[in-house]
C-alpha positions in Angstrom: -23.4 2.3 13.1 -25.8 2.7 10.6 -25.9 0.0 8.1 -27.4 -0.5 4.3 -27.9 -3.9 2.8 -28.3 -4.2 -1.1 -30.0 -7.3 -2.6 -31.5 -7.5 1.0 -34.3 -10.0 -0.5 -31.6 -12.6 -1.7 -30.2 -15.6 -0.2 -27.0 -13.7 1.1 -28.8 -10.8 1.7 -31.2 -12.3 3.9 -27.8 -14.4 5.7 -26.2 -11.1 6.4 -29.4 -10.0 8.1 -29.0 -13.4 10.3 -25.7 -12.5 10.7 -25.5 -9.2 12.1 -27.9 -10.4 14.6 -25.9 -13.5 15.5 -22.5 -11.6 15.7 -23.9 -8.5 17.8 -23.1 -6.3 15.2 -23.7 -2.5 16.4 -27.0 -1.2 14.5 -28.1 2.0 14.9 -30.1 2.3 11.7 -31.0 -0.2 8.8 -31.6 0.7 5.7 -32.9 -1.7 3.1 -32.2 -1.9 -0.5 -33.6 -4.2 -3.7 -35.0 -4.0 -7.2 -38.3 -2.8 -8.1 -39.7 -6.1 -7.9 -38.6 -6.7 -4.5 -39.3 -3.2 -3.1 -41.7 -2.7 -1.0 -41.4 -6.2 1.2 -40.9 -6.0 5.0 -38.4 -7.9 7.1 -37.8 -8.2 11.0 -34.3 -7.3 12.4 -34.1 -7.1 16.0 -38.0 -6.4 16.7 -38.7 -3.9 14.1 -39.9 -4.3 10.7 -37.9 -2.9 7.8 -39.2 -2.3 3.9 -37.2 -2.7 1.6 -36.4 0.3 -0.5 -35.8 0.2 -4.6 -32.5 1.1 -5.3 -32.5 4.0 -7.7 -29.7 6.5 -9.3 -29.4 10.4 -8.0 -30.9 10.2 -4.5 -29.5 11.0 -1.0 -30.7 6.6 0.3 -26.9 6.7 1.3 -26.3 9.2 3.1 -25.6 8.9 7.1 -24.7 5.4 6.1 -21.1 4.2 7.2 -21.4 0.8 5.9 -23.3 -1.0 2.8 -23.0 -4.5 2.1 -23.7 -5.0 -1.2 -25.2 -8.6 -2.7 -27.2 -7.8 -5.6 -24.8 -9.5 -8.7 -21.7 -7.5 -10.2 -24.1 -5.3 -13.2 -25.4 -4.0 -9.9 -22.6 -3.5 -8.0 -20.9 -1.8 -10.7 -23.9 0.5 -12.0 -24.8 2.3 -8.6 -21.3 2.2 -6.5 -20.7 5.8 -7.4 -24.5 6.1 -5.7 -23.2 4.1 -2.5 -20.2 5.4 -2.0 -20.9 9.2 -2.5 -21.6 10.1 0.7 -18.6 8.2 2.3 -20.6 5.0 3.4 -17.8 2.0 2.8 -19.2 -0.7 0.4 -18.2 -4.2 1.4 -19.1 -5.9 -2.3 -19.8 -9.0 -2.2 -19.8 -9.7 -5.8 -16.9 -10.6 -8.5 -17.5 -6.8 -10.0 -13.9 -5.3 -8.4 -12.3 -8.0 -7.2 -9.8 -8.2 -9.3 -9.4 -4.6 -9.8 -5.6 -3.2 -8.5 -7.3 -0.2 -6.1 -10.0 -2.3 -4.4 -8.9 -4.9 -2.0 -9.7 -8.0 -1.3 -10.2 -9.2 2.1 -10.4 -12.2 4.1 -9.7 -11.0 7.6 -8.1 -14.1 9.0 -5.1 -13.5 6.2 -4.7 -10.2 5.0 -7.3 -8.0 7.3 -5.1 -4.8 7.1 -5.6 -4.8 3.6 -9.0 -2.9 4.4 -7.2 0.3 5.4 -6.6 1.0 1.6 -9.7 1.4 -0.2 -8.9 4.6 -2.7 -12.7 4.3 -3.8 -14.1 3.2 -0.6 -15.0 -0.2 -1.9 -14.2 -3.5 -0.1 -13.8 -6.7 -2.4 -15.7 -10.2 -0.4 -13.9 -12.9 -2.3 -15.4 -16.1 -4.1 -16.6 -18.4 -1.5 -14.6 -21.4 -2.9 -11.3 -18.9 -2.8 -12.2 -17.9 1.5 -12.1 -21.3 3.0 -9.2 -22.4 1.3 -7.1 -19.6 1.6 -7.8 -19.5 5.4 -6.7 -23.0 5.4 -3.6 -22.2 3.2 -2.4 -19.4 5.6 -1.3 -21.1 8.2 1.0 -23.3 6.1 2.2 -20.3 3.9 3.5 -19.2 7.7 5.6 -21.9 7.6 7.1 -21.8 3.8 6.3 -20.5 1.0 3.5 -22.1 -1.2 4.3 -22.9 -4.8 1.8 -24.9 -5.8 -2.6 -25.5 -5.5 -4.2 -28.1 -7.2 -7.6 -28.0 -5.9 -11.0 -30.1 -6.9 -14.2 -28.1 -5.0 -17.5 -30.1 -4.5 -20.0 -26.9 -4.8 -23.4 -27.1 -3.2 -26.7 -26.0 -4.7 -26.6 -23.0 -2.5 -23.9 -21.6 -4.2 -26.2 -21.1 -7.6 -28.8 -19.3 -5.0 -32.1 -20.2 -2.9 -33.4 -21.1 -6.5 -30.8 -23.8 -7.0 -31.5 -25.3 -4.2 -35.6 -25.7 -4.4 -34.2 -27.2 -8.2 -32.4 -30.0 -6.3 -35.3 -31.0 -3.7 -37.7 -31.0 -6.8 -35.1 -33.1 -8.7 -34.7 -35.4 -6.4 -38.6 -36.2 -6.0 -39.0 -36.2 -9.6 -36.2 -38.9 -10.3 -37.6 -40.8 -7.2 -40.8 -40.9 -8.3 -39.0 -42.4 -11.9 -40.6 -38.7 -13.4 -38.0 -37.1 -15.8 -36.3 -34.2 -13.9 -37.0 -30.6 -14.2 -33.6 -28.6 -15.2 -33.4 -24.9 -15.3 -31.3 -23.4 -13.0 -28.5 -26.4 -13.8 -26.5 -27.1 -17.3 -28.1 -30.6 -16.5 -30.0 -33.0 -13.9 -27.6 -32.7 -10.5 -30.0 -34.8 -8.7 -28.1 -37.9 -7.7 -25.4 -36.6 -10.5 -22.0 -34.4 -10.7 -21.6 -31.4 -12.9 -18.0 -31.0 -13.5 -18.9 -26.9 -14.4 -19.6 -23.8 -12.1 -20.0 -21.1 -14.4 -19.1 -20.6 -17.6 -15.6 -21.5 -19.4 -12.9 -19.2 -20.7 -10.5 -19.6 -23.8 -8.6 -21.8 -21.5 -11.0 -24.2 -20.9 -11.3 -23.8 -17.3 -14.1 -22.1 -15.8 -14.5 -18.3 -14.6 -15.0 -20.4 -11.1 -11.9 -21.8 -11.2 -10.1 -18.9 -12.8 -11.2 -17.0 -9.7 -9.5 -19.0 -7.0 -6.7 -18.8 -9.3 -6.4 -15.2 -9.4 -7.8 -14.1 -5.9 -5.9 -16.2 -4.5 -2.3 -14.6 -5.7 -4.1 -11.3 -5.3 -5.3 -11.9 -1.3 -2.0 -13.8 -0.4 0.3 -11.7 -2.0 2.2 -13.9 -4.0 2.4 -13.9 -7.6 4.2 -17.3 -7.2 1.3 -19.6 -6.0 -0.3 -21.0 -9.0 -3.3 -22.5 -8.3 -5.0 -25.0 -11.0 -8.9 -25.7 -9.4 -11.5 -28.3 -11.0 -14.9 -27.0 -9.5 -17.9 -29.6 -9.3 -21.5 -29.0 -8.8 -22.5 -32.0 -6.4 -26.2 -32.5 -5.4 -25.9 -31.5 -1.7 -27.7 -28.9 -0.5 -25.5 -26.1 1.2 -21.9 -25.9 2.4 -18.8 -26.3 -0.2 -15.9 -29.0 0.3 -12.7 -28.9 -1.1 -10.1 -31.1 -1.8 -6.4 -29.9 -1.7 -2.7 -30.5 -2.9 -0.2 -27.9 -2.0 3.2 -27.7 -2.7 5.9 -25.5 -0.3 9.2 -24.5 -1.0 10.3 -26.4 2.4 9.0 -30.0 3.4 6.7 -29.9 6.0 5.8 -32.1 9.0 2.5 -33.0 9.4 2.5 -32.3 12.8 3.4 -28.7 12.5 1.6 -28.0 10.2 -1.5 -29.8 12.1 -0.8 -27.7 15.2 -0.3 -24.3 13.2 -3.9 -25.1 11.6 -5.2 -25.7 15.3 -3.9 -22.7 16.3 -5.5 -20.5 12.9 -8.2 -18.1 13.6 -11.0 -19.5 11.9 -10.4 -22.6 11.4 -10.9 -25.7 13.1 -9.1 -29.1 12.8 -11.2 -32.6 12.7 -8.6 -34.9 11.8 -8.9 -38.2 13.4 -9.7 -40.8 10.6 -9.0 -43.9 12.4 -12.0 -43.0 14.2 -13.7 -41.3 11.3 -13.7 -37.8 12.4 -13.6 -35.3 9.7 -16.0 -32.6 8.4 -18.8 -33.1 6.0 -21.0 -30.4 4.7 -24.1 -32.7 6.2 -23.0 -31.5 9.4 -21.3 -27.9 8.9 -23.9 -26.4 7.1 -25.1 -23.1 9.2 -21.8 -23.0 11.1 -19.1 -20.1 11.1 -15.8 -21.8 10.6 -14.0 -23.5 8.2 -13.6 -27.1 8.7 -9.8 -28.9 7.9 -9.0 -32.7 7.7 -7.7 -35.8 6.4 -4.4 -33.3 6.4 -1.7 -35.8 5.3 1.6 -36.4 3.4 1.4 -36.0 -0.7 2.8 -39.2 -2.2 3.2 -37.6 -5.5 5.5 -34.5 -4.2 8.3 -34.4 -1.8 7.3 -31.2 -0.4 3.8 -31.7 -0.7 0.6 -32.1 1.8 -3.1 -32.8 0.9 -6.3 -32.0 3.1 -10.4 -31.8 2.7 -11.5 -28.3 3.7 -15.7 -27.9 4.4 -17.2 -24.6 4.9 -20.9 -23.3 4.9 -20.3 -20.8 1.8 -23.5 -18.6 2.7 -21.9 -17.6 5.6 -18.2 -17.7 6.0 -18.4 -17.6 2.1 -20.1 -14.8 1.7 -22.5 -13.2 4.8 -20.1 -14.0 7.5 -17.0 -13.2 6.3 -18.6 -9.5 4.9 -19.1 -9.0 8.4 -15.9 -9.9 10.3 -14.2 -7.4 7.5 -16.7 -4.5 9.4 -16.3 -6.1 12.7 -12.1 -5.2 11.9 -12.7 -1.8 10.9 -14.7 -1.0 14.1 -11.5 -1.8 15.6 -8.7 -1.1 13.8 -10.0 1.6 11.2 -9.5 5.2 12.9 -12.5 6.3 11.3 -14.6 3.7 13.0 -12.3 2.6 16.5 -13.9 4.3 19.5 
């Protein structure tokens, strides 16, 4: 396979590099791709040292290439995706540019992986990372009835607002330590020892493009126009995975226990759920790690058909990098272009 990564230099790009290397991936050729700033720099993959290449309009960088994962912010995506995909290279897009649009899917391989097969303009959609863990916890109990309802509260990391971010929140935390008032740039305020109740920036209706994307993707990777989802996202001051708390409503009542044993038996997703001995996940603990994390799965005591959970995932990896890759990993076998 040869591969192209675009915004190789940022924090996802430099994950999916991890990434293909962790998970084996088949790599033929790798080809390299940032702005002119970042052009020119060098990185390792498997022995041999790779410079980054500008990206640029009207050249032949693509052809040859069967896959390009592309993290470089939606202007980007959108500007040069004619310039990716000319050639026939597929372009797994790992920003919100065409997620939304009706003739690129969007894919998260544990729920709706043959979704990939139909790709008119050769473009892959990676969801939000706050949308992928919860709908890979929410697919096992859609298996079992119908959802209705989502109410949702996330507890974002630093991470999620890039490497940036995150040297913001060490620097913070020194600063306020040391009684020094903090630096904020990368923040709409100090998130050292703090909570932001905003991740990105609001809409008409007052809730936030963040939370107006789980809405949406969610309906859109699911396929159900009748799950509404109504998220509050908070920035807290931890430094990499996402949490999530949950409320979901089904058509049927559930048992706990079912629905427990569905979740243990989910691709991707793994149950800690043993609070009388205080075992459940905590983004302290899960950052770097591939799955997502379910627990404190219980009985909602405000809705007869109701159940509420805590969901952790790293959101660099199965939120973005990872979760890129498992959608190539299923068209090298499943895709009859790819399958050998």
């Amino acid at each position: 396979m040869n591969i192209a990564i675009v915004g190789a230099s940022g924090a996802v790009g430099q994950e999916l590099l991890r990434v293909l290397d962790e998970q084996q991936f088949p790599v033929d050729e790798l080809r390299l791709f940032g702005s002119k700033r970042s052009a020119g720099s060098v990185y390792t993959f498997r022995g041999r040292e790779i410079v980054v290449r500008e990206l640029r309009h009207d050249t032949d960088d693509f052809l040859g290439i069967d896959i390009a994962f592309t993290s470089a912010g939606a202007g980007t995506s959108r500007e040069y995706a004619a310039d990716i995909t000319r050639h026939g290279a597929v372009m797994i897009d790992n920003s919100s540019a065409f997620r939304m649009d009706a003739d690129v899917p969007l894919v998260v391989p544990e729920v709706n992986a043959d979704d990939a097969l139909e790709r008119p303009r050769g473009i892959i959609g990676n969801p939000n990372c706050t949308t992928i863990q919860m709908v890979v916890a929410l697919k096992p109990i859609q298996e079992l009835s119908p959802i209705k309802r989502v109410h949702v509260a996330t507890y974002q990391a630093a991470s999620g607002a890039g490497a940036a971010a995150m040297e913001e929140l060490r620097v913070q935390t020194s600063q306020v330590l040391r009684g020094e008032e903090p630096t904020v740039e990368k923040f709409s305020a100090q998130l050292a020892f703090n909570l932001i109740p905003q991740v990105d920036v609001f809409t008409e209706n007052d809730y936030t493009k963040e939370e107006m994307k789980m809405f949406h993707e969610t309906r859109k990777i699911m396929h159900s126009s009748e799950i509404c989802v109504s998220a509050m996202c908070v920035r807290v001051p931890v430094l990499r995975s996402h949490s999530e708390a949950v409320w979901v409503e089904t058509e049927q009542p559930l048992e706990v226990k079912a629905v427990r044993e569905a979740m243990e038996k989910a691709p991707g997703l793994v149950v800690m759920d043993d609070p009388a001995n205080k075992v459940y996940p905590m983004p302290g603990d899960k950052a770097g790690t591939d799955p997502v994390y379910v627990g404190r799965l219980r009985k909602d005591l405000a809705t007869p058909n109701g159940l509420t959970f805590w969901v952790v995932g790293d959101q660099i990896k199965k939120g973005a990098a990872l979760n890129a890759v498992q959608i190539a990993q299923w068209l090298l076998a499943n895709d009859p272009r790819f399958a050998k």
